[in-house]
N, C-alpha and C positions, 0 to 999 in steps of 0.2 A: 168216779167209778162207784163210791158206795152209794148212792142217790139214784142209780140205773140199775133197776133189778136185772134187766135182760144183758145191758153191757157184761155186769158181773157173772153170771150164767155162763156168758162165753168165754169168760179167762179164767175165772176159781170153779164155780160150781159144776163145770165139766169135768172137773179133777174130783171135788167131793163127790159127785155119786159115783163115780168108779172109787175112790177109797172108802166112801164110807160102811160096803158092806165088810170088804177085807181089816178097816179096824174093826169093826164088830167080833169075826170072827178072834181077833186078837182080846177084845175087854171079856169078851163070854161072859154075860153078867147070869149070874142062877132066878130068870125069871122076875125083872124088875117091875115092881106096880108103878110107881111114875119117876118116871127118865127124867132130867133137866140137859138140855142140849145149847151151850153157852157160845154166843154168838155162829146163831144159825143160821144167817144168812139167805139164801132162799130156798132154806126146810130140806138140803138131800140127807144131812142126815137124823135128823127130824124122824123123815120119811121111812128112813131104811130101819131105824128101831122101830118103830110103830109094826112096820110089815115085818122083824124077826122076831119079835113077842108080841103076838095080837091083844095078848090080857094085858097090856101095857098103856100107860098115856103117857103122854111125853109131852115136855114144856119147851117150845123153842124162845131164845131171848136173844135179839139181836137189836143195835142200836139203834139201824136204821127203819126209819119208817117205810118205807117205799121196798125193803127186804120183806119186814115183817108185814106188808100187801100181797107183795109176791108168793111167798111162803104158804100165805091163808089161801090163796087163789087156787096153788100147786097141789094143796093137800086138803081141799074141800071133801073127797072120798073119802076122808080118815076125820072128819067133823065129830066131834065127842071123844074122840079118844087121843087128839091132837091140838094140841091151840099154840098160839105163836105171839108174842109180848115185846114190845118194844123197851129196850132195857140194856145199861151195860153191863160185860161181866168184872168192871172193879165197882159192883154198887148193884145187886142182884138182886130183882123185886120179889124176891119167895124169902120165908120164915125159914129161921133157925134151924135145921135137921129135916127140911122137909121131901126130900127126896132119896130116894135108896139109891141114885146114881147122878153122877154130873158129868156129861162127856164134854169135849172140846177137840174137835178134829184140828182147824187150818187158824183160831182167830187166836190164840197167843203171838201171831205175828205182826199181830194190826194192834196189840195191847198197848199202851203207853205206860203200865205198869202191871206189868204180868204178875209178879207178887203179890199184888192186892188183888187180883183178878184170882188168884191160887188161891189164896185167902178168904175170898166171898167164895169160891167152889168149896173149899170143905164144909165152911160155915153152915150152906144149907145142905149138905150132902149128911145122912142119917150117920150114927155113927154104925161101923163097918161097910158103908157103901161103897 
């Protein structure tokens, strides 16, 4: 399933874009400059930050390569203010405090060690993010 972007689409990420704006509504973040959106999968909620703060960029990181195809594909309209990185969230390819926010909708369920997946999210998340 994680190597089928499209397989995937039709069992999870039909769930995430119908939740990812309703979390949104839940994080209300106060106008984030770049988002980190930790295993993305293919980009709904990527997508849905980008289109609730337009002044935003937002990083999607997800393991799969053939996600992070799909992802770039889905969100070519959002090109410079959106990019998408092949990457797990226990071993997160961004610097120290480098983002003012880490979301994570559905992939703590797929984690094999979600603690250290917590762990790399505050890491780079600024501090008060």
């Amino acid at each position: 399933m994680f190597g089928d972007a499209v397989a995937y689409e039709r069992f999870m990420g039909r769930w995430s874009a119908r939740l990812a704006p309703l979390f949104l509504d839940e994080v209300d973040l106060p106008d984030p400059r770049l988002v980190l959106d930790v295993g993305s999968g293919t980009g709904n909620l990527t997508r849905a930050v980008a289109e609730r703060w337009p002044g935003s960029q937002v990083v999607g990181v997800d393991p799969s390569p053939a996600f992070v195809a799909a992802a770039r594909a889905r969100a070519a309209h959002l090109r410079g203010r959106v990019r998408f990185e092949t990457g797990r969230a226990d071993d997160l390819p961004l610097e120290d405090g480098s983002v003012d926010a880490t979301l994570a909708l559905l992939v703590l369920n797929f984690v094999p060690d979600a603690d250290r997946a917590l762990t790399q999210m505050r890491r780079v998340t600024r501090p008060g993010g």
